[in-house]
N, C-alpha and C positions, 0 to 999 in steps of 0.2 A: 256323700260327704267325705273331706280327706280325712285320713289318718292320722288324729291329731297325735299319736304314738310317735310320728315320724315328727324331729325338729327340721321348723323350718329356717333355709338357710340364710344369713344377712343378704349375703352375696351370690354370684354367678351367671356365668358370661352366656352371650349366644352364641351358638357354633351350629355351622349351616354342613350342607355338603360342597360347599365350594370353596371353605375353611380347609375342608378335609382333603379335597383335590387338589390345592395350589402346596399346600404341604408335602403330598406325596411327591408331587413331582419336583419340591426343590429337595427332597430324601434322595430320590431316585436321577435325578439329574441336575440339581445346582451345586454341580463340582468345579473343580478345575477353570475351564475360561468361562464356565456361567457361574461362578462361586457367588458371583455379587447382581444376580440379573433382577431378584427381587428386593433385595436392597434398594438398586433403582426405583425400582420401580414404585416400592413405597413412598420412598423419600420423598418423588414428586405429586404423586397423588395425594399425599396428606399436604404439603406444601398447596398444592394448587389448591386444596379443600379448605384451607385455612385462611390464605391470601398473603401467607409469607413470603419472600427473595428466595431465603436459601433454607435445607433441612439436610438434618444427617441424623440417623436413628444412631442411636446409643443401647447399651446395655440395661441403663434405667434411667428416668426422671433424674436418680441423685445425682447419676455421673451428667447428664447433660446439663443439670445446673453447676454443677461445680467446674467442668471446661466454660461455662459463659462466665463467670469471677475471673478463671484462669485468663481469658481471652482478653476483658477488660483491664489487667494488670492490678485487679483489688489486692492488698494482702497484707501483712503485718501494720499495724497504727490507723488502717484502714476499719471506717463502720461503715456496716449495710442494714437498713430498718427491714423489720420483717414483721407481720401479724402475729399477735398470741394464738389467734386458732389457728395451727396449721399442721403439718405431717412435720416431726423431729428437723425429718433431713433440708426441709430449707434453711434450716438455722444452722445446722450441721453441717452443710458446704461451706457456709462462711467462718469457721474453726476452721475448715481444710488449706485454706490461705493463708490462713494464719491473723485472719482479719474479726471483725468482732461484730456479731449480733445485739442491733439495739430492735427492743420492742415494743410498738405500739399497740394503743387496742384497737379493737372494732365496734364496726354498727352494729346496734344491738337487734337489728332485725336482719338483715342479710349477711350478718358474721361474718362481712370480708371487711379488710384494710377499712379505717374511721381517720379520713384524710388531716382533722385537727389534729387527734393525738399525731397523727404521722408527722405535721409541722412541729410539732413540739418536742418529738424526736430529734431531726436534722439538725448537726452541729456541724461547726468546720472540716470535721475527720469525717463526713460521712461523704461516700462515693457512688453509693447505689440503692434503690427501693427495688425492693423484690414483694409485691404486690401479687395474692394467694387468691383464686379465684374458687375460694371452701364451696365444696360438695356442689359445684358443677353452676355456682352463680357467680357470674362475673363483677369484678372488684368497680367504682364510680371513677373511672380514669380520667373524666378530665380534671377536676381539681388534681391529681397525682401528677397529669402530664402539668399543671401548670407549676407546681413544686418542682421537679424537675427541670423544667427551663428554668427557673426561676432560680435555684441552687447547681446548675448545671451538674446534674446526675443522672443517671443513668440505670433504666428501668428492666428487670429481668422477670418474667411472667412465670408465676410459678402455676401454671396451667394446667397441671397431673390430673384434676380432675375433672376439667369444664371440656372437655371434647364435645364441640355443637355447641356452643354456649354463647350468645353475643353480647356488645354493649353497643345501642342504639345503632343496632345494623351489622356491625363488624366482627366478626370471628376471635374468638381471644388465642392467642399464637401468636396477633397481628397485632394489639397494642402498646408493643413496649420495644428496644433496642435487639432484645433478645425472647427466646421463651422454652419453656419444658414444659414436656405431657409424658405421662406415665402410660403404660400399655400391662401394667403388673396382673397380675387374676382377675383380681378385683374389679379395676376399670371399667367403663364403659366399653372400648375396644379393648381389645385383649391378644399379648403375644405370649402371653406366661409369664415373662418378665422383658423386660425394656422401658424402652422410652426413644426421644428425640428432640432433638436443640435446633431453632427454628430463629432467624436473625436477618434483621433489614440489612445491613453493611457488608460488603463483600468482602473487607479486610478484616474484621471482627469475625466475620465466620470462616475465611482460610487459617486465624490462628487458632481458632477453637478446632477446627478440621487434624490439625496438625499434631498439637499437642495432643489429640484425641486417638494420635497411631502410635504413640511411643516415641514421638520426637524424632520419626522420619526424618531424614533427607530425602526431600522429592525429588533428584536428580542420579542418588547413588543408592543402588538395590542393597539393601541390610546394613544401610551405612545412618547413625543417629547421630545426631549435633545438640539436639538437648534430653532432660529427662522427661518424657512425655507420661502419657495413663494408657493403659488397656480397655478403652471403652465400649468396644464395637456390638453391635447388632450383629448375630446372626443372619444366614441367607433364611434358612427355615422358621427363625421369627418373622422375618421380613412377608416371608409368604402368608403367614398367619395374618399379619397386620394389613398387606395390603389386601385383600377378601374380607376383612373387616374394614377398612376405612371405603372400601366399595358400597358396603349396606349403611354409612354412617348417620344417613338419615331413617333409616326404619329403626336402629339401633337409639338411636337418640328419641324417637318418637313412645319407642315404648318405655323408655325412662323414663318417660314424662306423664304416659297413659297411668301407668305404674303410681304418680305421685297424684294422681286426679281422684284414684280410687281413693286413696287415703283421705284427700282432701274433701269430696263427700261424706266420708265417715266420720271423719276427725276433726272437721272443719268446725269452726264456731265453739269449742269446748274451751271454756276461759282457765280452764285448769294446764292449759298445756297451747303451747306456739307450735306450728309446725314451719319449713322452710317458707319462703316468702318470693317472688317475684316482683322488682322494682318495674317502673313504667318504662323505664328504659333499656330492661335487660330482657334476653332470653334465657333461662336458667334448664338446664338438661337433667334438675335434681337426680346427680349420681347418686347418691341416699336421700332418701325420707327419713328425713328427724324431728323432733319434737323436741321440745324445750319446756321443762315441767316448772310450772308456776312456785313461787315461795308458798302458795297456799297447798302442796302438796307436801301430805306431812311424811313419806316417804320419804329417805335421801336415793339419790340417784343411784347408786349399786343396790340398796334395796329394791326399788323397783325394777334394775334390771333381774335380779336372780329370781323376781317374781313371775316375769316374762319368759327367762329359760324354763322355771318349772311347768310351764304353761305349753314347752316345748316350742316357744317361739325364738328363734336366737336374736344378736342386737351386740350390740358395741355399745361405748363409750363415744361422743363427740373428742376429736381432739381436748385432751387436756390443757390451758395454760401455760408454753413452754417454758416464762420464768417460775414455775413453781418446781422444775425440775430441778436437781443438785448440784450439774455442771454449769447454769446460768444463775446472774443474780436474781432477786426479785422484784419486779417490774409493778407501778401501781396503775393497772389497765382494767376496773372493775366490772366491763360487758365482757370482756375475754375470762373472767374468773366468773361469772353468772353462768355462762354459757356452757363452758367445758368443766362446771363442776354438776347441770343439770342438763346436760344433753344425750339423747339415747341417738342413736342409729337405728331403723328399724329395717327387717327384712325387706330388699331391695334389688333382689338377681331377676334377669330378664327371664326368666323360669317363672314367676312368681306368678298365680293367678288370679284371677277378682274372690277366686272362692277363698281363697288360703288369707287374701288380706280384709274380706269379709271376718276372718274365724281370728285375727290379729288385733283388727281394730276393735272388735268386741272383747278382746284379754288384753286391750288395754283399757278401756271403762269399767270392766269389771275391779281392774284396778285401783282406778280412781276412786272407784268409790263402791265399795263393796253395798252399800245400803240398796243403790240402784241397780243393782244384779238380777232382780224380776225381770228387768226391761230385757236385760239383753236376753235371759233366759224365755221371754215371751216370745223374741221375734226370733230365738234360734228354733223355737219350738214350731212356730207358724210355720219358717220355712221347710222344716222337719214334712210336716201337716201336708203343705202343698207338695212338695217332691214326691210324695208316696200317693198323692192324688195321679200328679199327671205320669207315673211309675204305670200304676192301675188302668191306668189311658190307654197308654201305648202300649200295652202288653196284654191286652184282652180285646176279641172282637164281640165282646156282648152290645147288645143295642140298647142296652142303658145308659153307655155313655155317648149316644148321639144326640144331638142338640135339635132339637126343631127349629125350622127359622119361618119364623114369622112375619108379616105385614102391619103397617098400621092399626089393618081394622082387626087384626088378630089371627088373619086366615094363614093355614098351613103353605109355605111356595118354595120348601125346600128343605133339605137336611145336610146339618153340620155331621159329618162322618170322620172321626181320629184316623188318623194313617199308623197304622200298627206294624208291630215287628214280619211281620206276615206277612208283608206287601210284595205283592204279584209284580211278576215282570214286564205286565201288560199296563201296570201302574208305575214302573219308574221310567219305561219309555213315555208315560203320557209328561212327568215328572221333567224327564229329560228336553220336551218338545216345548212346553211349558217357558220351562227355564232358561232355555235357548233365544226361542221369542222376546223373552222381556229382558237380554241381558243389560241392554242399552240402561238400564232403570236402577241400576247397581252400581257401587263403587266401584269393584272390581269385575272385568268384562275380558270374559275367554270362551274358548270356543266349548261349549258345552255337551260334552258326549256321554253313551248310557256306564261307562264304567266309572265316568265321575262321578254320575250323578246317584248312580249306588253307595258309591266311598260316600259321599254327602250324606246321604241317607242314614247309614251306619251311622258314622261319628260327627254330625250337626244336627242328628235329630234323635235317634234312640240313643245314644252314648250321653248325651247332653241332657245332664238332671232340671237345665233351667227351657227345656224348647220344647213343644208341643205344636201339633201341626194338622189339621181339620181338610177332609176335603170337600169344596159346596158341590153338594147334588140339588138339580132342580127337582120338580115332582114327579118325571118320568127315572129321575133315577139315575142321571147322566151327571159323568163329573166334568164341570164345568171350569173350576176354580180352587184354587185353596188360602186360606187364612191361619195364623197361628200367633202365641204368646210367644217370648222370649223375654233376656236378660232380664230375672229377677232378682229383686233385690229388697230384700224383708226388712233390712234397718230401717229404708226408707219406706216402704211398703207400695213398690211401685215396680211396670213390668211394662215390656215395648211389644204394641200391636206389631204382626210380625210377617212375610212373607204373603203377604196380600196380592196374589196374582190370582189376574181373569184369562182364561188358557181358554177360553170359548168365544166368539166375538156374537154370537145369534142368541141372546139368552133372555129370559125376562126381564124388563125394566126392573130397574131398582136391587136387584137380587142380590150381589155384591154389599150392596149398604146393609139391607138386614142382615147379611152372614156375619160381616163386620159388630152391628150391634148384638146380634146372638152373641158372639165371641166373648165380648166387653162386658152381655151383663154376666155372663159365668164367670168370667176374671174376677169383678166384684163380688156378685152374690154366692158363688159355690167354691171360687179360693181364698176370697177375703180381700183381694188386692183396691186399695182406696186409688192408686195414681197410677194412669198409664200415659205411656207415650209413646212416640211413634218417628221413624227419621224418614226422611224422602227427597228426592234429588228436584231442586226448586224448579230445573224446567220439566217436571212430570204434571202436566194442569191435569190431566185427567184424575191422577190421583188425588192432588194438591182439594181438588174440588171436594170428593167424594171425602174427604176427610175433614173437609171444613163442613159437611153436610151433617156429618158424625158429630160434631161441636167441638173439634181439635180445634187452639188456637197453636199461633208460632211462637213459639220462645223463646229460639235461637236458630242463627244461620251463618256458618262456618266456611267461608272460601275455598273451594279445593281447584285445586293445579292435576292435571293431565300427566301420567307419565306410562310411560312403553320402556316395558324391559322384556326382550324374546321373545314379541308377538301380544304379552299381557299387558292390555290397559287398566291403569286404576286411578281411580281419582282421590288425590290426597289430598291433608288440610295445608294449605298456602299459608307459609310465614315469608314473606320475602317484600319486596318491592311495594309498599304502599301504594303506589298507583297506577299499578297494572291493571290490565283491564281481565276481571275474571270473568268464567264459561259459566258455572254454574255453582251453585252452593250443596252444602248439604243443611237441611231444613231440621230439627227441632221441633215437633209440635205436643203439648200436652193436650188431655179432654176435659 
């Protein structure tokens, strides 16, 4: 179990070793005539990833919004409409003009831009909607695109946080004149600090270009004509961001793993909203929030310092920004719901199922202190079981081997734990095993004895939630192995696991009873009510042997093929509705 001593953090980034290698070499060589070679090189890879014209990395989100006002000629007498939930600085570029923030509210479920208030903003003075795409879900653009034509204005994406985020297909970057993304710590991708300004028009983006270097002359070296800003992007941020918009789909996936965990935990609780997914968006939920109900008698900074003491850290949802001093105040009643009960909750790509297991139970305990049994019962079962399969794997006593039995009740085999002890003669069988049935795996690489030791260590002994059985027939030969994984005691459910037959001469049937010995110990001797089980739809052999078991399907997920350095794996497809897929990944409960 983690350290609940140690706070966990809202935030934090992923950083690979190939973060760390394009860095060095723009330290050690992006000087002089390479000063700007990862600049480039970002520039068009996020551009191409987005499906914008043109990009230039900036300093930050703020400056790349405020060169796109610059660009459009916004500024004194001039309004631009902006959302009450959003980050200070979109409203704060439009003071930099000298021009004037009007603001609208929001929907009160996806907390971006609420397109009526946004008409009822637009006056004669206004020049531009700069539509917020809050915590990584994208803003309902076409009513906005149809405001826009329709008042001939002109749309600036304040994007900072939706990297990977779509609206009915399209990239957000991509739906407005102009757009900004943040790359600050926090982010999704991460430069440390930055950003970049991304624009369909080529003369809208040579002047943002411009005025972006200080008001260059592009024909005369240290020779300026107007007064420009100091915006630029470092070469060694550059390197940083392009090695992150390289993984921008694994990076965005577990953003979203990240908010699913919650959403099984936190899901369905009428005391509390968490973010939401329209049918027409993809949402990269950069945070997981929650939105506490009037019937919590908490106020919202009460329940967060309830959460620090719990050692869990959290934010604040953007506050309301006409409730601040330098704006007037604005009557936008879901923008004042929102940002007066909105938490952030722990959300860095660090974060794991166990740490937002031990989150989402300090926040029901919250709720409601009366039901604090529950959560205290199912922390204690899991407690219960961890020191079970501890004693498993950690002892070769023959008390914990399983007899497998037949039908008619006769002995035709034994279930044997793989313990810390495991012989070398056993991780080459392990290795041979594993090899054989890569095909049958999401992820398929060439399988040798020194991985499949590391495996060993840390996916089977390191791992408090995986346990792993090997089947011996009656002469005593290992034939096969079975085992439990991802447990999860809120829900009181755990996945038949690692189900390989490594022998092809073996008794009928044998397989299936190891499988049911397995399942009724999961039940009868850890307590577990619900298992389930995933498997790749064209495996019939197993697909059968599992329906035999009484697994029904209950879900099947499209995955897309990809090859990076020899490793295949197959991921879940969000793209092209009617592509023709290979194969799914199956779902099945017993």
């Amino acid at each position: 179990m983690r350290d609940i001593k140690q706070l966990i953090l809202t935030a934090g980034p992923s950083i690979t070793e190939r973060e760390v290698a394009y860095g060095i070499d723009a330290i050690r060589d992006g000087w002089n005539s390479h000063h700007s070679d990862y600049i480039g090189k970002f520039e068009e890879a996020f551009r191409s990833y987005t499906g914008a014209s043109y990009a230039m990395a900036t300093s930050s989100c703020t400056g790349a919004m405020h060169l796109a006002l610059v660009a459009l000629g916004i500024g004194p007498g001039d309004e631009v409409v902006v959302p009450e939930i959003t980050w200070v600085a979109t409203a704060a570029v439009v003071t930099y003009v000298g021009a004037t923030p009007v603001f609208c509210d929001v929907d009160k479920e996806s907390w971006t831009m609420c397109p009526k208030s946004l008409e009822k903003a637009i006056t004669s003075k206004t020049k531009a909607i700069m539509p917020v795409h809050i915590y990584g879900h994208p803003c309902d653009m076409e009513p906005i695109w149809q405001l826009a034509q329709k008042h001939n204005l002109k749309i600036i994406e304040d994007a900072a946080q939706s990297i990977g985020a779509e609206y009915k297909g399209q990239r957000t970057g991509s739906l407005g004149d102009m757009a900004a993304f943040s790359f600050q710590g926090a982010k999704a991708l991460v430069t440390g600090e930055g950003g970049i300004l991304l624009c369909k028009d080529q003369a809208l983006f040579e002047r943002a270009k411009f005025k972006g270097d200080q008001g260059r002359d592009p024909n005369r070296a240290l020779f300026n004509i107007e007064i420009g800003y100091k915006y630029k992007m470092s070469n060694v941020q550059a390197s940083i961001g392009l090695a992150q918009t390289e993984r921008v789909e694994e990076i965005v996936e577990k953003k979203r793993q990240i908010y699913s965990w919650y959403k099984e935990r936190l899901g369905g609780i009428d005391l509390i909203s968490l973010n939401v997914e329209k049918s027409w968006a993809k949402n990269i939920y950069w945070m997981t929030s929650i939105i506490l109900s009037e019937k919590v008698t908490d106020t919202r900074d009460e329940f967060m310092q309830k959460l620090k003491e719990h050692n869990v850290d959290n934010r604040p949802i953007f506050y309301p920004l006409s409730g601040f001093p330098m704006f007037d105040k604005a009557n936008n009643p879901n923008a004042y719901f929102i940002g007066n009960r909105g938490i952030n909750l722990p959300s860095g790509h660090n974060l794991t199922e166990e740490e937002v297991d031990y989150i989402c139970g300090t926040v029901k305990l919250i709720l409601n202190a009366g039901k604090g049994n529950v959560i205290r019962g199912w922390l204690n079962h899991r407690e219960e079981v961890w020191s079970k399969i501890h004693n498993i794997k950690s002892s070769e006593s023959s008390s914990n081997n399983l007899p497998i039995k037949n039908d008619n009740g006769q002995n035709i085999g034994l279930l044997v734990p793989i313990v810390k002890e495991i012989s070398q003669e056993d991780i080459h069988l392990l290795k041979e095993w594993r090899s054989e049935s890569q095909k049958w795996f999401p992820s398929q690489f060439k399988v040798t004895f020194e991985g499949t030791k590391k495996w060993v260590k840390q996916a089977l002994f390191d791992d408090k939630d995986r346990v792993l059985y090997f089947v011996l027939d009656n002469n005593g030969n290992k034939i096969g192995h079975v085992g439990l994984y991802r447990f999860d005691f809120k829900e009181n459910l755990c996945e038949l696991d690692n189900v390989i037959r490594g022998v092809s001469n073996v008794e009928k049937g044998i397989m299936k009873y190891a499988c049911q010995t397995i399942l009724n110990f999961a039940q009868d001797t850890l307590g577990i009510a619900n298992i389930y089980l995933r498997v790749l739809s064209d495996n019939e052999r197993a697909l059968s042997l599992y329906s035999r078991l009484g697994f029904k399907e209950v879900q099947r997920v499209p995955l897309c093929e990809i090859e990076n350095k020899g490793v295949v794996t197959w991921q879940p497809y969000y793209g092209n509705v009617y592509k023709e897929v290979a194969r799914y990944f199956v779902t099945m409960k017993l």
